[in-house]
Structures are given as C-alpha cells and as structure tokens.
N, C-alpha and C positions, 0 to 999 in steps of 0.2 A: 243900554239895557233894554231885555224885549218888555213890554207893556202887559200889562195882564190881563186888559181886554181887550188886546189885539187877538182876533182869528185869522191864523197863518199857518202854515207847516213848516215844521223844524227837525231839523234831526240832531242826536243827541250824539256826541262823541263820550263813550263812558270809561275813562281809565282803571286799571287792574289794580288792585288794593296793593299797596307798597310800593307805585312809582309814583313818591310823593317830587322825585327829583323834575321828571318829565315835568308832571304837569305847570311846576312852579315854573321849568324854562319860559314854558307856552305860555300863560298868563300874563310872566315880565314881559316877552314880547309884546303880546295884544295889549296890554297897561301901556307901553312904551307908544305904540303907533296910536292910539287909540289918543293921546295926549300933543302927538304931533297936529301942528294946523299947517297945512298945507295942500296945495291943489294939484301937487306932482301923482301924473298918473297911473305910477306905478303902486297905487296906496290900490286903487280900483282891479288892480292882478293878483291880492291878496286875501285868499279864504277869512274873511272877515267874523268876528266871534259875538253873539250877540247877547251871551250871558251866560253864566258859571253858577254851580250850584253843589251841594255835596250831600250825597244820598247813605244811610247807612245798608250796608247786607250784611247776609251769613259769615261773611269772611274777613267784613271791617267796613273801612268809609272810603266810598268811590268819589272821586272828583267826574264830574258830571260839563261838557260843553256845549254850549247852544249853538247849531250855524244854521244858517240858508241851506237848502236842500240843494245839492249839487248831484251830477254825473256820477258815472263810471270813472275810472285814474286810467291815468296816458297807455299803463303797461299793457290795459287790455285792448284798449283801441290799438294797439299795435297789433298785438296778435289777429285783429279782424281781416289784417292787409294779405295780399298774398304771400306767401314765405315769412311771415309773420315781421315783418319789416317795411318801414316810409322810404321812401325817397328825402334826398336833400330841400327839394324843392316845396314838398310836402309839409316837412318840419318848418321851413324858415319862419313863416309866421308866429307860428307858437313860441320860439325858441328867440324870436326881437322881442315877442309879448314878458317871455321869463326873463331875459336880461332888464326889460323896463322895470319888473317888480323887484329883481336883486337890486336894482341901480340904487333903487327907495331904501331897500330894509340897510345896505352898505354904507345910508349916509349918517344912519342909528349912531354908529357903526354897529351893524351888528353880522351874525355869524346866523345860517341856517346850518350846515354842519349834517344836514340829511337829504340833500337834495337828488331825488331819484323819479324815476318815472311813477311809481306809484304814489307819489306823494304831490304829484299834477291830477288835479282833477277837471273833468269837462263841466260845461254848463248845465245845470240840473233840467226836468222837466217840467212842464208847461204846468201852471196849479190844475188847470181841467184835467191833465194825467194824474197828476196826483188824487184828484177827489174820485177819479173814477176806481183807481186802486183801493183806496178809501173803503168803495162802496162794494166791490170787487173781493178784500178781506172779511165784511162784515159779514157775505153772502157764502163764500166760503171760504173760510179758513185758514193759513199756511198749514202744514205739514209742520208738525213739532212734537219734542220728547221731553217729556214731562219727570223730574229725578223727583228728590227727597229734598233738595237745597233750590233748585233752578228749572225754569222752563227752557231748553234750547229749541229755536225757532231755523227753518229752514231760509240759506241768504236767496234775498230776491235783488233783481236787478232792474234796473231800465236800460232801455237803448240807448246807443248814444245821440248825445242832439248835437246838431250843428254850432260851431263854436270854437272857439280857443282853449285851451285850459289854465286855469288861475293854480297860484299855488300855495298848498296847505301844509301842514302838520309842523309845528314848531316845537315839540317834544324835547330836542337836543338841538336846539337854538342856544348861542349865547351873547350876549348882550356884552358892548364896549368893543375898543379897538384892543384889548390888550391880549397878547398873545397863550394857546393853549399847549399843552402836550398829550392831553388822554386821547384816547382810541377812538376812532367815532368814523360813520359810515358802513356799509355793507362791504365786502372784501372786493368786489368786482369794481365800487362806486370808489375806491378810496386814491384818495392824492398822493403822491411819491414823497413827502415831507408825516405823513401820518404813517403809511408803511416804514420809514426812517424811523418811528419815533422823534423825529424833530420837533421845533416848534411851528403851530402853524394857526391862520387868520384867516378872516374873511375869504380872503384869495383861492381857498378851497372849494369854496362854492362855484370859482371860474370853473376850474378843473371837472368838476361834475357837471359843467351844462355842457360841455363837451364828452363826458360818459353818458349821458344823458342820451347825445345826438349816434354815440357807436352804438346802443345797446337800440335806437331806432330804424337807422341807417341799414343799407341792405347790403353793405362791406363788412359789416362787424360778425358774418357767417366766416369760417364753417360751425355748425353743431357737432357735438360729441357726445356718441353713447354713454349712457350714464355707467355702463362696464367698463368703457375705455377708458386708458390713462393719458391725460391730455398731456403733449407733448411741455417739457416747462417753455419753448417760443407762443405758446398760445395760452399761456396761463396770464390772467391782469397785468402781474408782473411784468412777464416776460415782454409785454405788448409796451409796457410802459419804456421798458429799456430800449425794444426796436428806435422808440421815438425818440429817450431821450439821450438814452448810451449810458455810459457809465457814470455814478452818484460820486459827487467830491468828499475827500474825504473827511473825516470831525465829524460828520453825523454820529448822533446820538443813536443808540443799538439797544440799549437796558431793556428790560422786560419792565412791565406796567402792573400786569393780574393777569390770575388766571385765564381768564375768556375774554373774547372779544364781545360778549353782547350775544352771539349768537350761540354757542357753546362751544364754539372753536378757539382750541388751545392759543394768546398771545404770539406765547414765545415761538411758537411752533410758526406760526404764521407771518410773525415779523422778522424772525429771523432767519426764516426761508427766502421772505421777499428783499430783508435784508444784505442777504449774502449774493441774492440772483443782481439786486439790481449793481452791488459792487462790480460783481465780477466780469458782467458784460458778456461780450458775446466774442469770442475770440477769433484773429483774423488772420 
C-alpha cells in the first residue's frame, strides 16, 4: 500500500464504469503475486500495483489503480525504428526479459490472456523530469476541452528512456491452471486453439511472445492499403496455416456472442478463420 505521507509520483490507471469484470481480473492477479514470497526475478519484470481505490462520477463508480510512473508501450518504440520494425537481435533482450516474467505469473498458474506490444511498457522517467514537467504544467497549461460532465485533457508523452520493458495490464488475466474457451486477444495476437474455439491455457501466452516478436521483426512486412483487400495468404490466419498447415479434426466451431470485444462479428470471424485454417492451402 502507497503511504500517505510519502511525496512521490504516481499515475493512476482509471477503469470505464461497467468493466467491473476487468478490474476484478487485475486485482486477483496483483492479491495473488503480491501474497507470493519469493526472490524469482521475474516478480521485478512485473508493472507492480501500489494501491487501488474507487472514485464516484457522472456516469457511476470508477475503479481507480496506483502504479510507478513508467514509459512509453513497446508498439511505439517500434514505430521510432526505420521502416517501423527491430531487428531479431534488437528484440532478444527484451523478449528473455518477458519470458522471465511469464516464467513467474505461469507458476500461479496463471494466464495473461492479452499479451501484446502495447501492453510492454518501457522504464519511466527520471523524478527531476518529472518535477520539471510538474513545474512546466503549472506555468503553462496543457491544451483541454472543457464539456458539461468532463474536462478532456490533451495526451502528453515522454521520450523513451533507456531500458527493457516490464509487463503490464492484467485486465483479462486469469488465474489457476484450469482450462478456458471464451474469446480473448486481439485478432492479429490470437492462438490457433482460440480462433478454433477450442479450449485453451496458459500456453497462449507462448504463442503471443512470438506474435509479439512478427508484429516487431522487419519480416512480418509487407503493409497493405487500407483500400486494399488483403489477399486471405496474408491474413493472421492464413499466416498461421503457412506454419502450421492443416487443424485436426474435432475441434470445436460453435459461435460464443455476438463480438469479439472489438465490435467485430464472432461468428463472422471464427468461422472464416475456422474454415481457412481446415482447409489449408491446396497442392
């Protein structure tokens, strides 16, 4: 728990009114590790929580989380690179540093179930940056639009600092070794048993540090107009089948709900990737 007359900087992670689901993930998690005693160091590659709070607004009750002030996320520092992509060689560090913190949250057993580049964050800035920022807003101002309900404030950033990245957001984490079948992940990040509707575990989370390493890597080009129709050999899918060929058969096909999370139709989407990854690629 933070002290309350500790002088520090913190930033707040503030949840949207009615994902009471999230937040309760994230907490079990942080309750869960926060209760482990151990010196394995992959607890130290983990956005660490340092206190929870719940605020009321216009709209209802926010769940509110305290962390250490951290960086910029993995996906922008990519984009800094040329052709907006790392090298292999570039990555390895960071990507021994993430398999050390999966190796930890895995012995829970638990499940992150969202592991993406945005969701790696770099090492924050130095407190003298921050006080100068501090003194910076006091003097003048951010840019912001003032409603009836809300002030929205313009996002400001810092540079990147030098560093690895830890990883954060355990939103749709879940906790135990027992197996899932709901939907989860971004459509680009997702494992070949979750596109199946199969059931699926931890083991997910391998799969993503290697989506992880394509969506960095300077092979996982070409880019496509956003007009263009991406041929289905260059769609997730299709990329998945290159690798793994053709899915045995007895998987599970059912539809789940309406959307994935993102407002993209299930059925539409699993049983597109469903049918691509059966039918293979013929020879």
């Amino acid at each position: 728990m933070l002290e309350s007359s500790a002088s520090t900087y913190v930033v707040l992670k503030v949840y949207v009114t009615g994902q009471a689901r999230a937040h309760v993930r994230e907490l079990r998690i942080y309750k869960q590790m926060n209760e482990v005693e151990t010196n394995y160091p992959g607890r130290n590659f983990i956005r660490k929580l340092l206190d929870h709070f719940d605020i009321e607004g216009p709209h209802g009750r926010h769940v509110c989380l305290v962390h250490e002030p951290h960086g910029t996320s993995a996906d922008f520092l990519v984009k800094m690179f040329p052709g907006h992509a790392m090298t292999l060689d570039d990555m390895k560090p960071g990507i021994r540093q993430l398999l050390i913190a999966l190796d930890f949250l895995h012995s829970g057993p638990n499940t992150v179930a969202d592991l993406q580049l945005k969701n790696l964050l770099l090492p924050g800035p130095e407190t003298s940056y921050l006080s100068r920022f501090e003194e910076a807003e006091v003097a003048d101002p951010s840019p912001r639009k003032a409603l009836k309900d809300r002030t929205i404030y313009k996002s400001l950033g810092f540079p990147p600092k030098g560093g690895l990245p830890i990883l954060a957001d355990f939103g749709e984490a879940r906790l135990g070794d027992q197996e899932h079948n709901e939907d989860i992940m971004p459509n680009v990040y997702r494992a070949p048993e979750v596109i199946l509707r199969s059931n699926w575990g931890y083991k997910v989370d391998i799969w993503s540090v290697a989506m992880v390493l394509s969506h960095s890597d300077q092979w996982q080009k070409p880019r496509w107009p956003s007009t263009a129709r991406i041929p289905e050999t260059e769609t997730p899918q299709g990329r998945q089948r290159r690798v793994l060929a053709v899915a045995p058969d007895g998987l599970a096909v059912e539809p789940r709900g309406p959307t994935d999370g993102v407002g993209t139709p299930i059925r539409r989407v699993a049983d597109e990737g469903a049918r691509g990854m059966r039918r293979g690629t013929s020879k």
